[in-house]
N, C-alpha and C positions, 0 to 999 in steps of 0.2 A: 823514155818516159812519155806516157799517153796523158795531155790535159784536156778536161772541157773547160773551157772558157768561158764565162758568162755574166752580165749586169744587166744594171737600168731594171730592174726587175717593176718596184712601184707596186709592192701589196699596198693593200689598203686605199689605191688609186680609184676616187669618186668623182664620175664624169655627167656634169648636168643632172645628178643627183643617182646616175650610175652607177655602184660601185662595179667597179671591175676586178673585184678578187677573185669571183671563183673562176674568170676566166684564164689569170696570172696561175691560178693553183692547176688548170690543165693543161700549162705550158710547163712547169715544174714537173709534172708527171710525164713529160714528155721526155726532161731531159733525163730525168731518171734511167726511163729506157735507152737515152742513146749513151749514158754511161755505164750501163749494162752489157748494151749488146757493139762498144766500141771498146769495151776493154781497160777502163778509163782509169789510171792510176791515180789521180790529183783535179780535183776540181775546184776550179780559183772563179771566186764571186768577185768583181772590181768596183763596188759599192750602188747602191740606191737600193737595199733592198724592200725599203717602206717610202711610201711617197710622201709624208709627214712624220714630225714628231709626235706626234699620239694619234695611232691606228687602231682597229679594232684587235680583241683576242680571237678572232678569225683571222685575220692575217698574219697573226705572229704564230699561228699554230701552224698553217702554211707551211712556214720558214722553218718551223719545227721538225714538221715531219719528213719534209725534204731531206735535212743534215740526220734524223734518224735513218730514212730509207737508203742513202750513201753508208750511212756506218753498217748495216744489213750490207750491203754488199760490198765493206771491203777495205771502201774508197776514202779517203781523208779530206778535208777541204780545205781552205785560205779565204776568209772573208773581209771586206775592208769598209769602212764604211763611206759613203757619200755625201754629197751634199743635201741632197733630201731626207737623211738618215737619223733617225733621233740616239745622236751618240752614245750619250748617259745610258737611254736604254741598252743601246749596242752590247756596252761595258758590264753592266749591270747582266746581262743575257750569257756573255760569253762564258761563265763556267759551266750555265747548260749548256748550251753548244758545245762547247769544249767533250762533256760529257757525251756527243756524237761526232767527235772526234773532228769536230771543226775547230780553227786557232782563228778566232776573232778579233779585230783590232778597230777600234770607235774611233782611238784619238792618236794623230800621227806624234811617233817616238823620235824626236825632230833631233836630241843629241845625245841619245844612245845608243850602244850596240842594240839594244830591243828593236829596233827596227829592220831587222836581219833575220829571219828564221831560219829552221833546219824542218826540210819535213822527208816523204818519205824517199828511202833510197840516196839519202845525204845529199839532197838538193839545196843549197840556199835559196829563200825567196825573200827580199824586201818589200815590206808592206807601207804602203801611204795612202792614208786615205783621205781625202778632200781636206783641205784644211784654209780656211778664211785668208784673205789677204789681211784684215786687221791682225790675226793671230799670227801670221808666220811672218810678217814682216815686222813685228815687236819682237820674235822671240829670235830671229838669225841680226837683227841689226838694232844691236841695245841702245845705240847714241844718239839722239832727240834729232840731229843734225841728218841724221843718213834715214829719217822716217821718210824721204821722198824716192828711197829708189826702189824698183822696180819687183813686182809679183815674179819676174820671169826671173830676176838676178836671184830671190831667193831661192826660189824651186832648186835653180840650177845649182847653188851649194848644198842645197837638201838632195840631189838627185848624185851629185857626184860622190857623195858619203854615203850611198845605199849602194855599195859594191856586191851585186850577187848576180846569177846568171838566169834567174825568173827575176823581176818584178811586177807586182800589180798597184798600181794608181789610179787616181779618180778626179782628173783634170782635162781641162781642150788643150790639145794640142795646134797650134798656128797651121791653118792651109788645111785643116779638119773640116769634113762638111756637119755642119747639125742637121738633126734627125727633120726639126721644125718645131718641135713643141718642149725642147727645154729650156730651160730659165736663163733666157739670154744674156743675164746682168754679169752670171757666171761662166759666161764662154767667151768672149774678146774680152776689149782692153787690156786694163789692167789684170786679167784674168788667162790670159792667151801666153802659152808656154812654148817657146820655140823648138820645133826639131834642133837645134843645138845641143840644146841645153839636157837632151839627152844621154845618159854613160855608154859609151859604145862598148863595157865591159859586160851589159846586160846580153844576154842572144835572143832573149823575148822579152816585149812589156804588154802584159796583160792590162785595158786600158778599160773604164767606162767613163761614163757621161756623157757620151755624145748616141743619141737612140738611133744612129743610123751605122750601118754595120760597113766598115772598110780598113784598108788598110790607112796609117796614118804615117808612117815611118819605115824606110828600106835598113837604115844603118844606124841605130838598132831597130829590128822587126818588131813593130810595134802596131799593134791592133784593138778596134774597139769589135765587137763581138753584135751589137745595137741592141736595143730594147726585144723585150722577148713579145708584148703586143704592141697591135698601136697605140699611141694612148690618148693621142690628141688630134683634131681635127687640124691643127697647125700640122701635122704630121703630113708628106704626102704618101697616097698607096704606094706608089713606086719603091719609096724606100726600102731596100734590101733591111733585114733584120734575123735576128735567131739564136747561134750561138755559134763555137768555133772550138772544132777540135786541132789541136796541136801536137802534134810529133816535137820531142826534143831527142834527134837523136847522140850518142856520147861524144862526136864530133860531126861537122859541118850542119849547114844553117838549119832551122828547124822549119818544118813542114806545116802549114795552115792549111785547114779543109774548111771552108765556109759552109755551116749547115744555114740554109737559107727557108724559114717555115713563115707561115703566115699563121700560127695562134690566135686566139682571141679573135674576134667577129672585129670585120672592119669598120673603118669611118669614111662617112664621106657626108662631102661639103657642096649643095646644090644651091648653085646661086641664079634665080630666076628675076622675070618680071612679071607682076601680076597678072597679066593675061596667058600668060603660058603656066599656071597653076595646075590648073584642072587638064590638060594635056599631059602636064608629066605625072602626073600620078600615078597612072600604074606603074612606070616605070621606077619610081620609087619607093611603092609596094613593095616592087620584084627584090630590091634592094637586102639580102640578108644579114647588114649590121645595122648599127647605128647612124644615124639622120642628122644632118645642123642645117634648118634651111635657111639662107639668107635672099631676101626678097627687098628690089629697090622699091622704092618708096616708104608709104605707110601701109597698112592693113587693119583692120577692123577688129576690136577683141572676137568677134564673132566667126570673122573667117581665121581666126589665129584656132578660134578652139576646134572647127571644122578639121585642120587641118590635124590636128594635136589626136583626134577622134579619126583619123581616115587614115594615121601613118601611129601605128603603134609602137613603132620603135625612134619613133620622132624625138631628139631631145629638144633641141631649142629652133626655136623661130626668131629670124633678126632683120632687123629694116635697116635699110642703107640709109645714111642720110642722118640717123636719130638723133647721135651724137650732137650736130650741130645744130641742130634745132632744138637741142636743151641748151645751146648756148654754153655749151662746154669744147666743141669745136671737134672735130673729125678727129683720130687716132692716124699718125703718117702710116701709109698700107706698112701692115705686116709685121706693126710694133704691139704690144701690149700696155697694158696700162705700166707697169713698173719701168720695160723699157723705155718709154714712153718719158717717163717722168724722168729715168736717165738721163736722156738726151738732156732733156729742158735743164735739168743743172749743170751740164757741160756745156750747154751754149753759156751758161751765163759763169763759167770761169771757176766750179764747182765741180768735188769729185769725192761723196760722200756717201762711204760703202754702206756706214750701218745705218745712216739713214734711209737708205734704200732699203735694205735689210730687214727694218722696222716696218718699209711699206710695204712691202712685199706678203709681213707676215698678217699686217693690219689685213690686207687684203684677201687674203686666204681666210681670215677668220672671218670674214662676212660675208664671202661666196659660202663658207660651210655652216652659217647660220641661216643663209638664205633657204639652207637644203634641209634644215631640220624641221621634224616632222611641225606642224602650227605655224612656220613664220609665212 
């Protein structure tokens, strides 16, 4: 059996008031062709296929037409959902899907046989898709007393009850690299899943969340596929990404082809000082994606708008320094605001998901007011 492999997808992904749909939708045409012209028996999505909970009907027609142009040629699919995923809708979606012959799955079937599929050619494939630490450690550990043990101890009784020889999940794995630009609150700590705790009854685990495409585990072979563009300027270019064909053959180990493509127009991140502005400009011109310039010190509205006017794929202009001279104090390099605010309650003896959770989302809804047409 021939699989294409694929996540981290992120329709509906709006970047400095970017959306980057239609570039996701000529990465989707893309894989089309390689499940076409690879022969491709089963194509397994391992969740994020929306980068929010409510996206536009341009991006969910995307997603649409993809699992129609697979049932045109043939192919069956396994979709599961992510952490960025709006479940309900997932759930609420999957009889059309279904009707192109995709088997959709929003919310992990934590103590049932439904967590076990059959697809084609009498394959079982177990499906789990992200599921919260408040959620899965309420439901594998009923007694008020055992609420303090471990993200990794329940996976690992959910991962040894999913007995089949595909799985796909949507978790980090420990000793995994990130891409850069995922939602870090959901990759370590209490989030971070051991190679242990994996079934060595599986022979592949088809993996997403992490947007950087590697291998993550030898026993069982287990792989993230990465994000199909870049999506964030936390991202670096380097990062290998794309998707991954899989040979399973009837016996011995299964074969990985890493399809390694650069879709979607890149990012990059030019961090200058004000005198070397006008030097690098052409250079930044020449630049065929997307812009983030970060400039120490301050800068003038004036030369902000110069600059916004001379680099038209400019998204944002950032001054070093800003932070702490609103008296709100620098960000530690390379954190975000939510991680950020993680930290500060684990320094002070504090480890509260949905309150993060909560910030997270406060957060997201005011970067995407900022971006609405008037504000």
């Amino acid at each position: 059996m021939r699989l294409l492999h694929t996540a981290d997808w992120h329709l509906g992904k709006v970047l400095k008031g970017v959306d980057r749909t239609p570039e996701v939708g000529e990465a989707l045409k893309a894989l089309l062709e390689i499940a076409r012209e690879g022969r491709v028996d089963l194509v397994v999505v391992a969740g994020d296929l929306f980068d929010r909970p409510q996206v536009s009907a341009e991006a969910e027609a995307y997603a649409v037409e993809f699992f129609l142009r697979l049932r045109e040629l043939g192919i069956p699919a396994l979709v599961i959902a992510g952490n960025h995923d709006p479940k309900e809708r997932l759930e609420a979606l999957a009889p059309l899907f279904a009707l192109a012959g995709a088997e959709v799955r929003g919310r992990p079937l934590l103590k049932e046989e439904g967590g076990v599929v059959a697809v084609k050619g009498g394959l079982r494939a177990a499906l789990l898709p992200f599921v919260s630490e408040r959620v899965l450690v309420k439901k594998v550990f009923q007694g008020e007393e055992d609420r303090h043990r471990a993200y990794a101890e329940a996976m690992r009784r959910i991962l040894a009850n999913l007995q089949s020889p595909l799985m796909l999940g949507h978790f980090a794995l420990e000793g995994a690299r990130p891409g850069g630009g995922e939602f870090v609150f959901h990759l370590a700590g209490s989030y971070a899943v051991p190679p242990s705790a994996l079934p060595l009854s599986a022979r592949y685990l088809a993996l997403g969340h992490l947007h950087r495409q590697q291998q993550a585990s030898e026993a069982p072979l287990a792989w993230y596929p990465g994000s199909l563009v870049q999506l964030d300027f936390g991202e670096g270019e380097e990062a290998e990404r794309g998707a991954l064909l899989v040979e399973l053959p009837p016996s011995g180990p299964p074969r990985v082809h890493p399809i390694r493509e650069r879709w979607g127009k890149p990012l990059k991140t030019f961090r200058l000082r004000p005198e070397e502005l006008d030097g690098r400009l052409p250079e930044m011109e020449r630049f065929p994606g997307h812009l983030r310039l970060v400039v120490e010190g301050r800068l003038s509205p004036a030369v902000k708008e110069r600059l916004f006017q001379a680099l038209p794929r400019l998204l944002a202009v950032e001054t070093g320094g800003a932070l702490a001279e609103e008296g709100g104090g620098a960000l530690p390099e390379g954190l975000g605001f939510v991680e950020a605010y993680g930290r500060y309650l684990e320094e002070r003896g504090r480890r509260e998901e949905a309150l993060l959770e909560r910030f997270a989302q406060l957060l997201k809804e005011v970067e995407l007011a900022a971006l609405a047409p008037g504000a």
